[in-house]
C-alpha positions as CSV (number, residue, x, y, z in Angstrom):
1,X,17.3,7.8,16.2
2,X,14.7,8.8,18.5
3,X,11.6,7.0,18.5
4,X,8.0,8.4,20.8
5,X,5.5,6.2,21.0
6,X,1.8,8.6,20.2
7,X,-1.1,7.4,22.1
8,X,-1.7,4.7,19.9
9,X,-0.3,2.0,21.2
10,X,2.3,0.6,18.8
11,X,2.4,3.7,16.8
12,X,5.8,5.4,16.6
13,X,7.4,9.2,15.2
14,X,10.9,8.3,14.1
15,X,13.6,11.2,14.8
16,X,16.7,10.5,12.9
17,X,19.9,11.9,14.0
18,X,21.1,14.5,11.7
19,X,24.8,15.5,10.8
20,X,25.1,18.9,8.9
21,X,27.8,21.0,7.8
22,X,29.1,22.8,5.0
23,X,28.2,20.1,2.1
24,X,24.6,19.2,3.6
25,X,23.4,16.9,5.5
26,X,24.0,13.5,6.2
27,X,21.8,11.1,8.2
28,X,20.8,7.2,8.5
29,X,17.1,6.6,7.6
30,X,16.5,3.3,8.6
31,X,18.8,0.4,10.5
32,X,16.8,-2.7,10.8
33,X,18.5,-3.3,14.5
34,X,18.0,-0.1,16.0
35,X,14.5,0.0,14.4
36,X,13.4,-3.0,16.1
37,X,14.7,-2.3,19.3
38,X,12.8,1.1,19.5
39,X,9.7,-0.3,18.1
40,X,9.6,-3.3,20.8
41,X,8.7,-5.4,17.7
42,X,10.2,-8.0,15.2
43,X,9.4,-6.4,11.7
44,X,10.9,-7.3,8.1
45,X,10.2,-4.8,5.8
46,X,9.7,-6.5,2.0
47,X,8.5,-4.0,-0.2
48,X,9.4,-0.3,-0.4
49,X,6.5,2.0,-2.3
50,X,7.0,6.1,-3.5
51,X,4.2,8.4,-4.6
52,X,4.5,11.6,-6.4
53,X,1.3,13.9,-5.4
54,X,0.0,17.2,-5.6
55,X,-1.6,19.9,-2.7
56,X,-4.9,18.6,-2.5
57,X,-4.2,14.9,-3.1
58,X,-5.9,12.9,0.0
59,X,-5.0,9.1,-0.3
60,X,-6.3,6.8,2.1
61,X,-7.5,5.9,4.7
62,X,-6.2,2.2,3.2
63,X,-5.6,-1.1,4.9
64,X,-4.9,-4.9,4.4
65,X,-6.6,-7.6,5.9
66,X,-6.1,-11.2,7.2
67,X,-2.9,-12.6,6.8
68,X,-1.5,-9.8,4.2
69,X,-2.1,-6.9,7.2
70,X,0.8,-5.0,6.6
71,X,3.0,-2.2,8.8
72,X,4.4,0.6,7.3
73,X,7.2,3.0,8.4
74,X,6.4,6.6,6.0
75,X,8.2,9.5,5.4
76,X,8.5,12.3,3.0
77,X,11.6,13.0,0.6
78,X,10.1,16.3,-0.7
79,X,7.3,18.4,0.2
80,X,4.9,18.2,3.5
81,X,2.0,15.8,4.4
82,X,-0.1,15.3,7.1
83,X,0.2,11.6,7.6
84,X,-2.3,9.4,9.3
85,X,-2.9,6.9,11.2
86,X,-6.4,5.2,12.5
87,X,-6.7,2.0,15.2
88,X,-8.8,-0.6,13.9
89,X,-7.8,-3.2,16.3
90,X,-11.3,-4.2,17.7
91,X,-10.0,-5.3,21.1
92,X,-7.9,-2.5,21.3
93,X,-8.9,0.8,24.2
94,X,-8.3,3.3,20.8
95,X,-10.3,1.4,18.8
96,X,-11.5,4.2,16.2
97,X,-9.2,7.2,17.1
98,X,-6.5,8.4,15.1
99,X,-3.0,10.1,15.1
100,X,-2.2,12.6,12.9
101,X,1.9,13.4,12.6
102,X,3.4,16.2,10.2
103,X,6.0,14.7,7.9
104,X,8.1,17.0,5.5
105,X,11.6,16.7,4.0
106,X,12.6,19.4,6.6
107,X,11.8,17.9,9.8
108,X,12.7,14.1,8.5
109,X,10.6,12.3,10.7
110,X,9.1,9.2,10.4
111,X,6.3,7.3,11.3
112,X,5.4,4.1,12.0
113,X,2.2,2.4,11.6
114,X,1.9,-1.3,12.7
115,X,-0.9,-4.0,11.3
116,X,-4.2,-3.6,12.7
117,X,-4.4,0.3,11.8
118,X,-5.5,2.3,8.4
119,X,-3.1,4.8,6.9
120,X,-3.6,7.8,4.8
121,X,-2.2,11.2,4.1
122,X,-3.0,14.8,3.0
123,X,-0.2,16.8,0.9
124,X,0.2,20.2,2.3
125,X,3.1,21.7,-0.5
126,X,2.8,22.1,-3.5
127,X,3.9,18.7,-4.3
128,X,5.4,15.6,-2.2
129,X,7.2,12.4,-2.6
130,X,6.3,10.0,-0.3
131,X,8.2,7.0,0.7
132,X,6.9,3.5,3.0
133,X,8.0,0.4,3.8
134,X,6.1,-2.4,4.2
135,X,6.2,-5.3,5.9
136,X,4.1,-7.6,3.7
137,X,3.0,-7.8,-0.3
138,X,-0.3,-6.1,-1.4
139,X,-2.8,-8.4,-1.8
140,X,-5.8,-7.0,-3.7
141,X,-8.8,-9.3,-2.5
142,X,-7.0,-8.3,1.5
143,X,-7.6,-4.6,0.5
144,X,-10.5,-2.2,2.8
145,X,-10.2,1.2,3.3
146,X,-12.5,4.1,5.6
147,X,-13.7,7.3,4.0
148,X,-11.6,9.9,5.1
149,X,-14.5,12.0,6.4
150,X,-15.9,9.4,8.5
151,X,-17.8,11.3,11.4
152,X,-17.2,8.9,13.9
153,X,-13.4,9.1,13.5
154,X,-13.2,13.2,13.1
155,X,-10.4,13.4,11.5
156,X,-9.0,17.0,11.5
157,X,-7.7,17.2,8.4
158,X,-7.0,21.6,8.6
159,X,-7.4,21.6,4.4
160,X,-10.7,22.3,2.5
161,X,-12.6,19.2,1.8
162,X,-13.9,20.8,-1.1
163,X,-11.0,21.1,-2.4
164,X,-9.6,17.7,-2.0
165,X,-8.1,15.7,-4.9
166,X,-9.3,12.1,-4.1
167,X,-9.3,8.8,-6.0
168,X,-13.0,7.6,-7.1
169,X,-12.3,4.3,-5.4
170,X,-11.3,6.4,-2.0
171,X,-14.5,8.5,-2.7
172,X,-16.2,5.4,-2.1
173,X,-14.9,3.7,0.9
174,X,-17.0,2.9,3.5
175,X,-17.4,4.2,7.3
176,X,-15.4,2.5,10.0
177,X,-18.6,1.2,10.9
178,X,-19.2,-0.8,7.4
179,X,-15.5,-1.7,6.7
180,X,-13.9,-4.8,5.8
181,X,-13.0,-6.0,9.3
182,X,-9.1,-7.2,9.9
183,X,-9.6,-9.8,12.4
């Protein structure tokens, strides 16, 4: 597994090695050892989540607070997203910027989002199924979220906005500015 650290500080693409022949393909997706030694961090994952969306769908830009702040590692079984990823550590030099990493069931890769960032993704194919981890339970009163047009982010999202298929609840999320603060 290769992991590359992006420019936010903690957040890490996951490149798992793949073995191929004849009959497919054959590769480990996670390893709780190897995972923790690449991230630099001691993370239990506890629940794992899968969605089922169409082109269009936009979910996110999500987030727990307090002490049910929660790090996810994502991927994609089927299908392509643009996953990602916004600092919302207030202390931190990124404070407000975001990554944005392409995930599909033909590159494999993985990302990693730690606590103190919101997630979110765009579905690119047709359809996708999405996978995460995470290392703590949802907590629905620890719940915030960012609109995912927020101009002080500018998130380049390459898809129509008018076009986007988006939740009522994530049509309503507030601007990094007005969000539920995690510390």
């Amino acid at each position: 597994m290769n992991f590359t650290e992006t420019k936010l500080k903690g957040c890490f693409i996951l490149e798992p090695k793949i073995i191929q022949d004849e009959r497919g393909y054959f590769m480990e997706s996670f390893n709780e050892r190897t995972f923790q030694e690449g991230v630099g961090q001691k993370v239990h994952f506890v629940q794992d989540n899968q969605s089922f969306s169409s082109k269009g769908v936009l979910r996110g830009l999500h987030y727990q607070t307090g002490e049910f702040a929660q790090a996810k590692l994502v991927r994609v079984l089927q299908g392509e997203v643009l996953d990602v990823a916004v600092d919302i550590r207030p202390d931190s030099e990124t404070f407000g910027q975001y990554e944005a990493v392409l995930l599909s069931e033909t590159n494999q890769r993985q990302f990693f989002v730690p606590r103190g960032f919101a997630h979110g993704f765009l579905v690119l194919s047709d359809t996708a199924t999405f996978f995460y981890k995470c290392d703590n339970f949802y907590n629905k009163e620890s719940e915030g979220g960012i609109i995912f047009n927020d101009s002080s982010i500018g998130i380049e999202w390459g898809f129509d906005t008018e076009k986007l298929i988006i939740s009522e609840k994530d049509r309503l999320l507030p601007v990094l500015e007005n969000a539920k603060k995690v510390w």
